[in-house]
N, C-alpha and C positions, 0 to 999 in steps of 0.2 A: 205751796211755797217750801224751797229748800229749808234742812237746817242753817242757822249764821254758821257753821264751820264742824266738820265731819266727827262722830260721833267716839270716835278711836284717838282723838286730837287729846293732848292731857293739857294743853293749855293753851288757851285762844290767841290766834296770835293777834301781834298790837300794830297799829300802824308803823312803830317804829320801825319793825322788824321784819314788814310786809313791802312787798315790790311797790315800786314806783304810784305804779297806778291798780289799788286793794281791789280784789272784787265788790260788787255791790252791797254783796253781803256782809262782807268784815268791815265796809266803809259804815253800814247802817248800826252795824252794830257797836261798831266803836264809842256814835255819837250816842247812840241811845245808852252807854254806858256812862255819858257825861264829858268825851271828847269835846273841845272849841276847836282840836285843828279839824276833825272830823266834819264837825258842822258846817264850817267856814269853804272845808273843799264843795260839801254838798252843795250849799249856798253858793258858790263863784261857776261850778262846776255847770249848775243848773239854770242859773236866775236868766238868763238869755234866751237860752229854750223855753221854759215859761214864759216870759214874757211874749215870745212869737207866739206861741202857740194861746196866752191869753188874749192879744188885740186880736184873733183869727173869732176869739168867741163875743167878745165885747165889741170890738172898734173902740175901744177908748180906753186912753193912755195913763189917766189917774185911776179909772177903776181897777185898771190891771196889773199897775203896780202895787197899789192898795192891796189887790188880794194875794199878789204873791209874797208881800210884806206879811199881812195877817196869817200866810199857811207859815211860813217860818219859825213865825213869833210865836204860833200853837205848836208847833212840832218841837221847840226847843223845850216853851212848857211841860208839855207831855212826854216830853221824850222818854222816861224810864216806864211810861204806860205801852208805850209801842208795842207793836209786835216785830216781828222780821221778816224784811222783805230780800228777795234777792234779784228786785229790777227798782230801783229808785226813780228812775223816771217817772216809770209809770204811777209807780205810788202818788209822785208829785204833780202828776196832771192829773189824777183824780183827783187826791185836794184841790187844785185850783181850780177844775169844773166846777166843782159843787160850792167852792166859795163863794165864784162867782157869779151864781146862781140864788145864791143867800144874800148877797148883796144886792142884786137884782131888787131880789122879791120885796127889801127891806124900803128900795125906792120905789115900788112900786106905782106906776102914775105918775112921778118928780122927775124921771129921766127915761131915755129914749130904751126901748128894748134889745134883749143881748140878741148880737147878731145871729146866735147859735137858735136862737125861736124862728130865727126868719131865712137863714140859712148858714153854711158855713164854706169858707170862702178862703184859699190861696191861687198863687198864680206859681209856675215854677219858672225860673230861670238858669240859664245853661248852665252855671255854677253850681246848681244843688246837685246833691250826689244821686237823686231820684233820677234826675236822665243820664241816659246813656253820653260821654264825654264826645260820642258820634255826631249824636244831632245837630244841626245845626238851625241857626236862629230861624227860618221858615218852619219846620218840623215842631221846635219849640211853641212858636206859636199855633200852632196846628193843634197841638197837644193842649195849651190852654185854653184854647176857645172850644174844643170839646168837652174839657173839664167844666168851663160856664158853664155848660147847658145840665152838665149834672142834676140830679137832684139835691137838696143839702145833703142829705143820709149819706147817698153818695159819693159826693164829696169828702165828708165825714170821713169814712170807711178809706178810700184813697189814701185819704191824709194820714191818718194812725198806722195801717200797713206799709207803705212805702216810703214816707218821709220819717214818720217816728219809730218804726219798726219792730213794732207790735205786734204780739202773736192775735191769732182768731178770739183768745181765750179772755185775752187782755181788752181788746174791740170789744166785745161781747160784752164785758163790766162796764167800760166808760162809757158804750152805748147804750146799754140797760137795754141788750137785745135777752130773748127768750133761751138762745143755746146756741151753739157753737155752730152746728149745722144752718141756723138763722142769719149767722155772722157770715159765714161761707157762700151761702146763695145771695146778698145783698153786694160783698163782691165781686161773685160771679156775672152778675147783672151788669154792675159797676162797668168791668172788664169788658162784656161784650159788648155795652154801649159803645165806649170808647171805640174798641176796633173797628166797629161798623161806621163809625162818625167817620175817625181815620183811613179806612178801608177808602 
């Protein structure tokens, strides 16, 4: 992880005084300095994106708001504990993986399993920026009915690199793969499936 802001700087600069749209890192760091507009961008900025990407792991619409409720409500708590991040997304879909995995375990038995144990599941549609503006709706589905046959993993791996756009390094933490080169050959796999399905 970068420094929040380069080490020659005599003084950090503030939201006020920061372009439109701050890097990740001066955004994080703002809030962790006790920013509400800070926290409130991250929150409006994100809470959508989470939310997709938590029903992709649950299927279900009060656990997922739930947990992205409960990562906010600890991140505001903790906030002067943080450290610095300079990808907030991703920081925030690890929290929410591992929330919703804690919640899980807490119902254990009481409710149905997260979809992420059984597999993990998007479909794309022409709008998403993942396909080419080219394709058209045959191709599309072409493309998702190969993506079914994935495996989850695979799926997985897909979804973080191309839709969320996540480095190898990044996959590799929220996958709780072994090492980068591990992360590498699971979408190299991924990749030639697809083509071959497609081919």
């Amino acid at each position: 992880m970068s420094a929040p802001y380069p080490k020659y700087a005599k003084e950090a600069p503030t939201l006020e005084n920061a372009a439109k749209s701050p890097s990740d890192s001066l955004l994080w760091d703002q809030f962790r300095k006790g920013s509400d507009a800070a926290f409130i961008q991250i929150y409006e900025q994100y809470f959508d994106h989470l939310y997709a990407y938590g029903m992709r792991i649950s299927l279900d619409e009060s656990l997922t708001k739930d947990g992205i409720q409960e990562v906010f409500f600890d991140l505001r708590k903790l906030r002067e504990k943080l450290g610095p991040t300079d990808h907030i997304k991703f920081y925030l879909l690890k929290c929410l993986k591992r929330k919703l995995y804690q919640q899980q375990s807490r119902w254990e038995g009481r409710r149905q399993p997260l979809a992420g144990e059984h597999g993990f599941d998007f479909v794309l549609s022409p709008e998403q920026h993942l396909i080419d503006q080219q394709l058209d709706q045959d191709k599309v589905n072409a493309l998702n009915r190969a993506i079914s046959r994935l495996s989850p993993r695979k799926k997985e791996i897909i979804y973080y690199f191309f839709y969320e756009g996540l480095s190898y390094a990044e996959i590799r933490e929220l996958m709780g793969m072994d090492s980068d080169h591990t992360t590498r050959n699971l979408m190299y796999k991924a990749l030639a499936f697809l083509r071959k399905t497609l081919g």
